[in-house]
C-alpha positions in Angstrom: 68.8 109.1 75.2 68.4 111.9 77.6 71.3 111.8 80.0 69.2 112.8 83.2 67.7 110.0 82.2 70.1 107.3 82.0 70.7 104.6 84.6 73.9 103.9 86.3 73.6 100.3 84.6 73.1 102.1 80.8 75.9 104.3 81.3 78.7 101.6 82.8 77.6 99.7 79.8 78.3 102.8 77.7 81.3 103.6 79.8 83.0 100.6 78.9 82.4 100.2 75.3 83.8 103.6 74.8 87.0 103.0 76.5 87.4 99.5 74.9 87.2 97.6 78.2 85.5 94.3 78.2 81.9 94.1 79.1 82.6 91.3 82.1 84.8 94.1 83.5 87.6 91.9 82.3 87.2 89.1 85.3 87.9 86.1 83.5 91.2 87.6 82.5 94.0 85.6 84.3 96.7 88.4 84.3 96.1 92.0 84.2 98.8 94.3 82.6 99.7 97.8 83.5 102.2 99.7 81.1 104.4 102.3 82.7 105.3 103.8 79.2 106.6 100.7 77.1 107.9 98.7 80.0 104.6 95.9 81.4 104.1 94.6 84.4 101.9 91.7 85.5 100.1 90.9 88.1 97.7 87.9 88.8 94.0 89.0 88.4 93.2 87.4 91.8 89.4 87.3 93.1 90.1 90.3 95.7 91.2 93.0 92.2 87.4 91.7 90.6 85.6 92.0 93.3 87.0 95.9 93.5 86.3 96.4 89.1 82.9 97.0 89.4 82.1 99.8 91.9 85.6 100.9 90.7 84.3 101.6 86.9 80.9 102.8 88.7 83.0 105.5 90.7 84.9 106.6 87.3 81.0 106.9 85.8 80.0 108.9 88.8 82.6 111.2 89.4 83.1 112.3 85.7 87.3 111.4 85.5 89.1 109.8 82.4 91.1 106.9 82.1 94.7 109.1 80.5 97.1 109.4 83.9 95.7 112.8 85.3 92.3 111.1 85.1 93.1 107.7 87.1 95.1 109.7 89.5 92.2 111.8 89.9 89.8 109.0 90.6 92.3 107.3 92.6 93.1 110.3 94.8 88.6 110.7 94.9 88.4 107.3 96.5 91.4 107.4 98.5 89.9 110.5 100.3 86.1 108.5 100.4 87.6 105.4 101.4 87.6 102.2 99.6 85.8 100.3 102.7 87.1 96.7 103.0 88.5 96.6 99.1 92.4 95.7 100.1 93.1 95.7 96.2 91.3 99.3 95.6 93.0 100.9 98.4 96.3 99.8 97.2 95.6 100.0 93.6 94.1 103.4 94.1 96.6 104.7 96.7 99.6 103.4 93.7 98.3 105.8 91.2 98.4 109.2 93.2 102.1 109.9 92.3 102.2 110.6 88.5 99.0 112.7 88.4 100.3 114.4 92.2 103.3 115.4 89.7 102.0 116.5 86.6 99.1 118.1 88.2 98.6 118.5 91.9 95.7 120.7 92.1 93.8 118.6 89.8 94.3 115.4 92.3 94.9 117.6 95.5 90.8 118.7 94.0 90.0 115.4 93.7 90.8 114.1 97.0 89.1 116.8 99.0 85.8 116.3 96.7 86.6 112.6 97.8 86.9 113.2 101.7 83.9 115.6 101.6 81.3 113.1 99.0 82.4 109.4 99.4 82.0 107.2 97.0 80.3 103.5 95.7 83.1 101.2 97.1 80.7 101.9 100.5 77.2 101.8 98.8 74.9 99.1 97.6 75.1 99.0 94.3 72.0 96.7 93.7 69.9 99.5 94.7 72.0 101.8 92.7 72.1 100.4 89.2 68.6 101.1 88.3 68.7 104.6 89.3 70.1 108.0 87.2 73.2 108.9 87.2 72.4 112.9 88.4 70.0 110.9 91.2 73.8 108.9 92.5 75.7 112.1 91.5 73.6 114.0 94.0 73.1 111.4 96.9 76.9 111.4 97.1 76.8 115.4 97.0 78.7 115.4 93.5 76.9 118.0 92.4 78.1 120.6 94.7 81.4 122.1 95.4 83.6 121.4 98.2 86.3 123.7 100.2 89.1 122.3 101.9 89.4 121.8 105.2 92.8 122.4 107.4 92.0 118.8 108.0 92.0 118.2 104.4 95.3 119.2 103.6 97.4 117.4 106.6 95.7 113.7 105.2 96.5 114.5 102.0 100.0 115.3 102.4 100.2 112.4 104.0 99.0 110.3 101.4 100.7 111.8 98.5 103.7 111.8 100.9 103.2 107.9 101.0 101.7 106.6 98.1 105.0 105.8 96.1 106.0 103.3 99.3 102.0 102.2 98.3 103.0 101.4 95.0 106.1 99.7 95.6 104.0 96.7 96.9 102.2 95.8 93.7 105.6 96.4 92.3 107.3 93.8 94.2 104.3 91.4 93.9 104.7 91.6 89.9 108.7 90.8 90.3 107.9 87.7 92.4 105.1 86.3 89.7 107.5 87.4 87.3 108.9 83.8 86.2 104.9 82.9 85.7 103.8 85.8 83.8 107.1 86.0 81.8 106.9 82.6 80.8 103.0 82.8 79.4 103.9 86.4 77.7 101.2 87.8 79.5 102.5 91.3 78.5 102.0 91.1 75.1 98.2 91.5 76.1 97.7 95.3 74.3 94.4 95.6 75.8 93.9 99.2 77.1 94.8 100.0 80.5 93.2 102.2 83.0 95.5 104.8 84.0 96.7 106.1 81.2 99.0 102.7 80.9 99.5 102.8 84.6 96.4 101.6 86.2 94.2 102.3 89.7 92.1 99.3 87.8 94.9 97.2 87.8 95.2 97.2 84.2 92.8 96.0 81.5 
């Protein structure tokens, strides 16, 4: 198939069957797992993290970033600087997983979030009138297919973000110790499904 001419609803469906997630964008899971290395956490896969999957996997279509840790810091970082619009779980989600990829590879995510800040991205769209259409037709609309410079502007927010994102991430950190007895007790961590950023997740885990 030609990929100019795929849809955004062809290529999530190809999206997730090549990273192994679950075609219900894992929904009907009731505890999502995110691996930092071998240690798990869980967290309960409450109706506010599904409601922020799908334009979540959408955004990782559109924008062209992996799922390894660069890749979900990348996205992260993208949305972060678009805004995730009333998504409470995406902003803190996304917001979590600047940190690793901020360390391994600022430019890469400090790139990302400017692209971000200057494009937007589909937690503010409606994706009903979106799913039907190409991928290079959303890619443009958002002004993905053009490059962006950084503004002074740019750089203050970010380092503010970066600057703030492990304090971020201590929240769903705290929120896993307190389900902890729950999660613990049902060994939801032996659930080896893949996780989203690169075992640490802006999804949540998978």
């Amino acid at each position: 198939m030609d990929g100019d001419t795929v849809t955004l609803r062809e290529a999530l469906r190809d999206h997730l069957e090549e990273s192994g997630f679950p075609a219900d964008l894992g929904n009907t899971e009731r505890w999502v797992t995110i691996r930092i290395g071998p240690i798990p956490f869980c967290l309960p896969n409450l109706p506010i993290r599904q409601r922020a999957m799908l334009p979540h996997d959408l955004n990782h279509v559109v924008s062209g970033y992996g799922h390894d840790l660069v890749g979900e810091s990348e996205v992260g970082a993208w949305e972060i600087g678009g805004g995730c619009g009333r998504f409470l779980a995406a902003w803190v989600l996304a917001w979590s997983v600047i940190t690793p990829g901020a360390v391994v590879a600022p430019k890469r995510i400090f790139d990302a979030f400017v692209r971000g800040r200057h494009t937007g991205n589909l937690f503010s769209r409606d994706l009903d009138s979106l799913l039907e259409r190409t991928v290079p037709q959303v890619q443009a609309e958002l002004a993905l297919d053009r490059p962006h410079v950084a503004t002074i502007s740019d750089r203050m927010v970010f380092v503010v973000v970066v600057v703030s994102a492990p304090v971020v991430a201590a929240l769903p950190g705290l929120f896993s110790l307190a389900t902890s007895p729950w999660w613990l007790a049902q060994r939801a961590y032996r659930s080896r499904r893949p996780t989203s950023p690169g075992q640490h997740t802006a999804r949540g885990g998978r």
